[in-house]
C-alpha positions in Angstrom: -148.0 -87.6 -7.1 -146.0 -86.3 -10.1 -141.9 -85.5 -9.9 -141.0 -83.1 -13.1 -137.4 -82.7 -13.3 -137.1 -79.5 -14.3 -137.9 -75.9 -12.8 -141.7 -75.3 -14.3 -142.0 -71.7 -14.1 -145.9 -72.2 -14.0 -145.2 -73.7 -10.4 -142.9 -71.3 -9.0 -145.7 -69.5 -6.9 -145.7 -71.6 -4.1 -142.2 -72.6 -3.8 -139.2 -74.2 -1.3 -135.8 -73.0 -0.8 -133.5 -75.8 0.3 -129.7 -75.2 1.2 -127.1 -73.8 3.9 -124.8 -71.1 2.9 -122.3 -72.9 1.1 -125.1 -74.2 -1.1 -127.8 -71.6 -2.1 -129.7 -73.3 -5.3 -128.4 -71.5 -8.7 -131.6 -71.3 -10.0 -133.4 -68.9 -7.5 -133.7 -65.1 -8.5 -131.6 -62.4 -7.0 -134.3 -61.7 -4.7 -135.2 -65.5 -3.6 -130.9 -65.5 -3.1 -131.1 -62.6 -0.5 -134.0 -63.8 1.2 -132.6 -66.9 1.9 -129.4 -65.3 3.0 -131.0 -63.2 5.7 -132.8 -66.4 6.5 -129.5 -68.3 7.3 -128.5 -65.6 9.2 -131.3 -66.7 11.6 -130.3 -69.7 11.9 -133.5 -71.2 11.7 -134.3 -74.7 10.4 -137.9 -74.2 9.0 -139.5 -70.9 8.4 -142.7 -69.9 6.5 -143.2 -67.0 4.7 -147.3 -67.0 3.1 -148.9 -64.5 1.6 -152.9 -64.3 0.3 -151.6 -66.1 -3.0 -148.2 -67.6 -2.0 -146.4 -69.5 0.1 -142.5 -69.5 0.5 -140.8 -72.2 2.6 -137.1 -71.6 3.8 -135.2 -74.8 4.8 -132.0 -74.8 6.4 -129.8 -78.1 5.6 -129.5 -80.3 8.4 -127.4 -83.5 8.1 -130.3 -85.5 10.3 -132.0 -87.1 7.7 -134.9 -87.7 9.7 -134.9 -83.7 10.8 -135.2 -83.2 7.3 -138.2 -85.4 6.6 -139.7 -83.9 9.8 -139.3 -80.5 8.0 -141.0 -81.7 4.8 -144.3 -82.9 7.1 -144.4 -79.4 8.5 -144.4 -77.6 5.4 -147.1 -80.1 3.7 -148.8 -79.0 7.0 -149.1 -75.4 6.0 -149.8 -75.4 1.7 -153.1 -74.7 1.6 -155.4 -77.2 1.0 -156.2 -75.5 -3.0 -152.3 -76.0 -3.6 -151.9 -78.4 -6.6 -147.9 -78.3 -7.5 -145.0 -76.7 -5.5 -141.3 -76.3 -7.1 -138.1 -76.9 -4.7 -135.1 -75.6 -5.1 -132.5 -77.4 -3.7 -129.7 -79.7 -4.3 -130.6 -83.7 -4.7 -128.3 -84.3 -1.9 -129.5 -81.7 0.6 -133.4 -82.3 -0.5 -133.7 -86.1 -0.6 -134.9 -86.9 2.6 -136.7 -83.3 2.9 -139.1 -84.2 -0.2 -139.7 -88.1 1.1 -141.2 -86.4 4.0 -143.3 -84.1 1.9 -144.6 -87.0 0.0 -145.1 -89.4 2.5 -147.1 -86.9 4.8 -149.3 -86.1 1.3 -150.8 -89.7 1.7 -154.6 -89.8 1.8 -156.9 -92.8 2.5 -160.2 -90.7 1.2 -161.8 -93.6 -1.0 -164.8 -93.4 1.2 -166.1 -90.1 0.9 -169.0 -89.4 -0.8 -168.3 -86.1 -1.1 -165.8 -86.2 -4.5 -164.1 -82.9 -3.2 -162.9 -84.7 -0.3 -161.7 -87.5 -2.5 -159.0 -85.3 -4.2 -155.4 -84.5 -3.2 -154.8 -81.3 -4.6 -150.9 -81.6 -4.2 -150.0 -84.0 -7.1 -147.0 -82.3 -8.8 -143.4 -81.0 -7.5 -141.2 -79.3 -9.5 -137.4 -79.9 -8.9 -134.1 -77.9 -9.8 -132.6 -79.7 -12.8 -129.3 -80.6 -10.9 -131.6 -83.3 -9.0 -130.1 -86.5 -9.8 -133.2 -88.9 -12.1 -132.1 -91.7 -10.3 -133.1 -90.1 -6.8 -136.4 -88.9 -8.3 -137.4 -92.6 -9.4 -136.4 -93.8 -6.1 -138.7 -91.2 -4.2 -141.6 -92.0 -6.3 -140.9 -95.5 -5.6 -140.4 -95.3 -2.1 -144.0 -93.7 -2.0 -145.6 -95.7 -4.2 -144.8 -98.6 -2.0 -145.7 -96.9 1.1 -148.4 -95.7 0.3 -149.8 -99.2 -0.8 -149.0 -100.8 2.4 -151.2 -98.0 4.0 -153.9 -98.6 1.3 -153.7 -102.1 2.3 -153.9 -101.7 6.1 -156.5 -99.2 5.9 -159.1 -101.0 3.8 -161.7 -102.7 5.5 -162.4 -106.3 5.3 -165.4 -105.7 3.3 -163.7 -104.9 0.4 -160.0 -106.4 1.3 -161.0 -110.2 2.3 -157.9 -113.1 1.2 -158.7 -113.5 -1.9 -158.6 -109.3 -2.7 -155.1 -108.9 -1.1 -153.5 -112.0 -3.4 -155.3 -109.6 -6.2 -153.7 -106.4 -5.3 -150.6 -108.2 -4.5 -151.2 -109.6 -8.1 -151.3 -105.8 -9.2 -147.7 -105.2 -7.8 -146.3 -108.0 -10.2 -148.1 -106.0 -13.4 -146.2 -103.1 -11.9 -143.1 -104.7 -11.7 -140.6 -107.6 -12.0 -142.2 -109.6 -9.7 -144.2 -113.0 -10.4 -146.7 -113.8 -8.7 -148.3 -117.2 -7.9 -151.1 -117.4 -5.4 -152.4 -120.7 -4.3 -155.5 -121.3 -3.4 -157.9 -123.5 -0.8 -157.6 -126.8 -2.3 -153.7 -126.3 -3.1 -153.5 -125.2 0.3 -155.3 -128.5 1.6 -153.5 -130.4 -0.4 -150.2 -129.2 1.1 -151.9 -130.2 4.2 -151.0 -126.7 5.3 -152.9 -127.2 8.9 -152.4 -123.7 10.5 -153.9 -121.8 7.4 -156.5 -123.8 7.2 -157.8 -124.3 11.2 -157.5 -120.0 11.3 -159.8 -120.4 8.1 -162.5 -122.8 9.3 -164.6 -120.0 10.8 -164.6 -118.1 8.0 -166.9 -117.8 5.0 -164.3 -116.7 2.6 -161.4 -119.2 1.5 -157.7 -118.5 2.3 -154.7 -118.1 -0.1 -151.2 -118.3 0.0 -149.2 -115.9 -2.0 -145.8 -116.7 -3.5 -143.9 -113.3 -4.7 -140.6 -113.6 -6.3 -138.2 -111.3 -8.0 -135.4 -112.8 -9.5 -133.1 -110.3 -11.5 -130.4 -111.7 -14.0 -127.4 -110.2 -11.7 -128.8 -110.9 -8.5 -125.7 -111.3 -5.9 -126.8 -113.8 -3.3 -127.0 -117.5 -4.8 -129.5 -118.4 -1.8 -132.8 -116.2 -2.1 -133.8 -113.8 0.9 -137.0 -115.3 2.0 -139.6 -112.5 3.6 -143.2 -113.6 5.4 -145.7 -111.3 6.2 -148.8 -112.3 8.3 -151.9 -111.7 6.4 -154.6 -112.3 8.8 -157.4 -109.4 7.0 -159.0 -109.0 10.0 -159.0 -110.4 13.8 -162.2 -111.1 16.3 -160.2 -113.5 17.8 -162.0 -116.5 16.9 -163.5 -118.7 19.4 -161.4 -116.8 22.0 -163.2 -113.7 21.2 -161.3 -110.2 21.8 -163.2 -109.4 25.0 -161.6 -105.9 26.0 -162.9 -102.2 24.7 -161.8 -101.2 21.0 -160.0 -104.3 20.9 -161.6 -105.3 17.3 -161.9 -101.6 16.2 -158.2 -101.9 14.1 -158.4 -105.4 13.6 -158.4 -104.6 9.8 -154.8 -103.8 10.6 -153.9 -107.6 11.8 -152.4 -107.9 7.7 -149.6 -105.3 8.3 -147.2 -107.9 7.5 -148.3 -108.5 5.1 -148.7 -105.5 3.3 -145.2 -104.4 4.7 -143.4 -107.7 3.1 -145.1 -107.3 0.0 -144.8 -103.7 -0.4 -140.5 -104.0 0.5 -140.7 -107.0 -2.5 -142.2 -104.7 -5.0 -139.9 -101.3 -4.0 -137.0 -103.8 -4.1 -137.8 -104.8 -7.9 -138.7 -101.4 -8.7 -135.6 -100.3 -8.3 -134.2 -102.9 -9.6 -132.2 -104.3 -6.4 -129.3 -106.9 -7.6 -130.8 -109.3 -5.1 -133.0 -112.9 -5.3 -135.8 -111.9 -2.5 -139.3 -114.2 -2.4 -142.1 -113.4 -0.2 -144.3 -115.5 1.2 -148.0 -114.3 2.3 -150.6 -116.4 4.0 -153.8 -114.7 4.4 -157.2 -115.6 6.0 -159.3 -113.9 8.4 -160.4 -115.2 12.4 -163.7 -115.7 12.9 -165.8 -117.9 15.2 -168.3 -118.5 13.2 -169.1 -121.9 11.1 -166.5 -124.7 12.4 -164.6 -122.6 13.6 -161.4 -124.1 15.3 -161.3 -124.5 19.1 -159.1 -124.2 22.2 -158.0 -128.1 23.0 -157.8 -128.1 19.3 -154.7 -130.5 18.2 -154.0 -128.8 14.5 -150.6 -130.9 12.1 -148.8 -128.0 10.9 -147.0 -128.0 7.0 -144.2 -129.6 8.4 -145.9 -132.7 10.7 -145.8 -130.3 14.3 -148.7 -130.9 15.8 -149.8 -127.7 17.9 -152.5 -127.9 20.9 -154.6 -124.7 20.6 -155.1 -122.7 24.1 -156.1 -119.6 22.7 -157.7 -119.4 19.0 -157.0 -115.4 19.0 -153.0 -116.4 19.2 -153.8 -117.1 15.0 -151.1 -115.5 13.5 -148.5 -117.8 14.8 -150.6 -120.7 13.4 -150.5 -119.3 9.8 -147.2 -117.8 10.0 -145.7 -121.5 11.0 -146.6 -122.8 7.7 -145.5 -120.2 5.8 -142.3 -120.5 7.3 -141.7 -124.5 7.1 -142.6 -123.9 3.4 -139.7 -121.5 2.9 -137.1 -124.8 3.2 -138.4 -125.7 -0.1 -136.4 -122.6 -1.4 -133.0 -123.1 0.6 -133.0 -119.7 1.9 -130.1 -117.9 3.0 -132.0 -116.5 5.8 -135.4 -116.1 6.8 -137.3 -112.9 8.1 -140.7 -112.3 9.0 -143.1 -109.5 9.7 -146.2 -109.4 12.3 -148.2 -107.7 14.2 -147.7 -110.7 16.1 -148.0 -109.2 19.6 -149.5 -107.1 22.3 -147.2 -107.8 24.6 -144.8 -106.4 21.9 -146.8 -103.1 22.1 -147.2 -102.7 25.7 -143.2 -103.1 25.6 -142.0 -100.6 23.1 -144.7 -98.8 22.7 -145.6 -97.7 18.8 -142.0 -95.8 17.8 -140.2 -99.2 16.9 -140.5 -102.8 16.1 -139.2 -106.1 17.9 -136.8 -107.7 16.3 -134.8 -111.5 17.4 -133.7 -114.7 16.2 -131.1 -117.3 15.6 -129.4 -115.4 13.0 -126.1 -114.5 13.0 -125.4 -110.9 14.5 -124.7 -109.3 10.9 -128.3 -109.3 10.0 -129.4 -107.5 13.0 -126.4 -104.8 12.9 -128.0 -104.3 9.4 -131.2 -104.0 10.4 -130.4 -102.0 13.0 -128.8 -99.7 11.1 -131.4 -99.9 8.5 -133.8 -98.6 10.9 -132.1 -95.9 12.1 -131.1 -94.8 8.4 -134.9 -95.1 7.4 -136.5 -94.1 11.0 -137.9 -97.1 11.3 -136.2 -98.2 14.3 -136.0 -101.6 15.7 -134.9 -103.1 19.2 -133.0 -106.8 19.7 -134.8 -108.7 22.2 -133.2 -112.2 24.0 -134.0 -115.4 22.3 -133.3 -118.1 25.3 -133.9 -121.1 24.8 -135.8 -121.1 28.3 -138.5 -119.0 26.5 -139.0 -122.1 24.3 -139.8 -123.9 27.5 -143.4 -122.3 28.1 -144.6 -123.3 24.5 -144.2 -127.3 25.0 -147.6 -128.9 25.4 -148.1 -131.9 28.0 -150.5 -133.2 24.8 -148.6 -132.7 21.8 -145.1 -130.9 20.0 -146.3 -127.2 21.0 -148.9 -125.0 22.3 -149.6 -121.9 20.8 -149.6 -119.6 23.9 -146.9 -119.1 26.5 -147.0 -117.7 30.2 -148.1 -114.3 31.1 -144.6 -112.5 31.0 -142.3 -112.4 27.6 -145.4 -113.0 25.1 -143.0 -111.4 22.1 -140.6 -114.0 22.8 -142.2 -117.1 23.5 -144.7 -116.6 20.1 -140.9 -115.9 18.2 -139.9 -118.9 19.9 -142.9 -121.4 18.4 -142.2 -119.7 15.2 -138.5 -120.6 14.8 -139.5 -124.0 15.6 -140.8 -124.2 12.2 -137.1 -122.4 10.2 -134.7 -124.6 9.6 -132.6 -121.7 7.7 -131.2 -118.5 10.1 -134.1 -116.8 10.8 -135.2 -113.0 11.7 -138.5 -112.3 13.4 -139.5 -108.5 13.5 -142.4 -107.9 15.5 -144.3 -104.7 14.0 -147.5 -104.7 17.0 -147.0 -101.0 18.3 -146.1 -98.8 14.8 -148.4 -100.5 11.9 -151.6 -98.7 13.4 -151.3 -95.0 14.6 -154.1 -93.7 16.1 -152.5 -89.8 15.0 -150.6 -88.6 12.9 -146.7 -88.8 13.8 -144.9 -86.0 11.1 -144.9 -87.8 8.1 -146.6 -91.3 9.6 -150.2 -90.9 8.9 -152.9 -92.1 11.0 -154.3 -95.2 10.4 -152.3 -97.6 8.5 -147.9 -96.6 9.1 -147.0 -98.7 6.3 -144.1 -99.5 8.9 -141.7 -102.1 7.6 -141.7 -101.7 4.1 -138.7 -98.4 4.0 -136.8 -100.7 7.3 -136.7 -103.7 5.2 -135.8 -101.8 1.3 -133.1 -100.1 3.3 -132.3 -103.7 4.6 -132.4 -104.8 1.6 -130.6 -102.1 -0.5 -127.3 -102.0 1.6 -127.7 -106.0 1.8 -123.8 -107.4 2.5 
């Protein structure tokens, strides 16, 4: 989608009136002015006024951002579907949050189609009052730039979006951007003796990889680098332990959300050009039980010499995320923090309207990213990290085991995992909101691309 910052009066048939009655935009005619006077008079927060040719949308200020990015998914909900560009009219501060709704609910996954018609989004331009602040525009455009990659990412299929093809559109990000990108491959990977990785990997056809992400701006404010890992497992059968209930495997393509989520925060971080050293760490493979594939009573030496005995081959993305995390001590991190849709446990407990979060970290990082979430509507809820939960993960047979007890699953897989941090370390458990199965406002169904606002927000206000 394209911002123009200036009113085009080619777009001015289908148009939104945004402000309260301190604040009706300058630029509207004498008649748009009363109409949106008698409006406020309502005291309405959304009304629609459509004609054969014509849509007008009245929005009444509200200082609940996420009320006004609501209001921006019900308007995109009503242009009909012929409408190509829209102009708002509205200050920068009053339509911010109104607009990033709008955009985000324009997302489309159509690649698929045959039928080129349903390929196209005909809303690709919005046309903004000229007091809207350029930096706010470049922000928005970022913000759904990176968004809607993440989604891309999720929704793709394995057919097309195997290891190697996520280190490439990762790969794309760094063209884009700031970023560098290294991506190691199998036999770096086996060299580094990175024993998780590979076990997940053995029942698979293609080979894994290991993406290193890093932006590293001349000012940057933290002499320690923020260290984000996203899971990258493409797609999930389970392995060995096959998935055995009904529509179990049917989003499985959805298992990389972590991945796409830390690498989409990364790019909208050096996009906007973020004073910060951040470096993201992606290991990617799929689970499989085909070829040699690994096997429960498996005893699998992890990056960092932790031998693991393997109960359950479909618990994988602790395996690969525990040597992406022993390799972050190479960098000295100032703190660690992970994404994954680690859990189901961590779905059946929150449900999909927030993410897990807990660690050893000291309590500033998780008041940020509290508040983070609820700036960004991303919302996130602290769970206990007792030791006691570490208790369930030893193994009679080695160091760990990579399944717990029946009860606590979120916490006993965050548990293994900070056995392999030696820095302060955040685990945020995105199970329940990286796959909707409907559309939620402006969270489209399919791939959320939860994550990647939380963590920019994070990351932005970053103390």
């Amino acid at each position: 989608m394209q911002l123009i910052n200036k009113i085009n009066e080619e777009y001015t048939k289908n148009r939104i009136i945004i402000g309260s009655e301190e604040n009706i935009p300058v630029t509207l005619s004498t008649e748009d002015k009363e109409l949106f006077s008698d409006f406020l008079l309502l005291e309405e927060e959304v009304k629609i006024l459509s004609s054969l040719d014509s849509i007008i949308a009245l929005v009444n200020v509200n200082p609940d951002n996420e009320r006004m990015r609501v209001a921006g998914s019900k308007v995109r909900s009503v242009l009909n579907k012929e409408t190509e560009a829209i102009t708002v009219h509205g200050r920068s501060q009053d339509c911010f949050s109104f607009i990033e709704g709008l955009m985000l609910s324009n997302y489309q996954f159509n690649k698929y189609f045959s039928d080129a018609e349903k390929r196209t989004n005909k809303l690709n331009s919005i046309s903004v009052d000229n007091s809207f602040s350029a930096s706010d525009l470049e922000e928005l455009l970022n913000i759904t730039k990176a968004v809607s990659w993440a989604r891309d990412m999720v929704n793709e299929p394995v057919s097309f979006l195997n290891a190697e093809q996520l280190s490439e559109e990762i790969k794309a990000l760094g063209d884009d951007s700031d970023l560098k990108i290294t991506v190691l491959e199998k036999s770096q990977i086996e060299a580094l003796k990175m024993g998780g990785l590979l076990s997940v990997n053995k029942g698979s056809i293609d080979p894994p990889t290991f993406t290193i992400a890093e932006y590293k701006p001349a000012n940057a404010a933290n002499s320690k680098p923020i260290v984000l890992v996203g899971k990258g497992v493409v797609y999930d059968t389970g392995g060995l332990s096959l998935k055995p209930t009904a529509q179990s495997m049917d989003i499985m393509k959805s298992d990389m959300g972590g991945a796409a989520c830390v690498a989409g925060a990364i790019y909208l971080a050096a996009k906007q050009n973020l004073p910060l050293h951040i470096i993201g760490l992606i290991p990617a493979t799929d689970n499989r039980p085909g070829l040699n594939a690994y096997a429960p009573g498996d005893v699998i030496t992890m990056f960092n010499g932790t031998t693991v005995e393997v109960l359950n081959t479909d618990a994988e993305g602790r395996m690969i995320l525990a040597d992406a995390l022993s390799y972050s001590a190479k960098f000295d991190p100032e703190v660690v923090i992970d994404a994954a849709t680690l859990t189901g446990a961590a779905h059946r407990a929150i449900g999909m309207h927030a993410s897990i979060i807990m660690g050893n970290a000291n309590d500033k990082y998780f008041e940020q990213l509290e508040l983070a979430g609820n700036n960004s509507f991303e919302r996130v809820v602290r769970f206990p990290f007792w030791d006691e939960y570490l208790e369930e993960m030893k193994s009679p047979i080695a160091d760990l085991k990579n399944l717990g007890g029946p009860s606590g699953g979120m916490i006993t897989a965050g548990k293994f995992l900070e056995q392999f941090v030696k820095s302060p370390y955040v685990h945020i458990d995105i199970a329940g909101p990286a796959w909707l199965d409907k559309n939620e406002a402006y969270r489209t169904k399919g791939g959320s691309g939860v994550g990647v606002r939380l963590l920019y927000n994070f990351l932005k206000n970053y103390t």
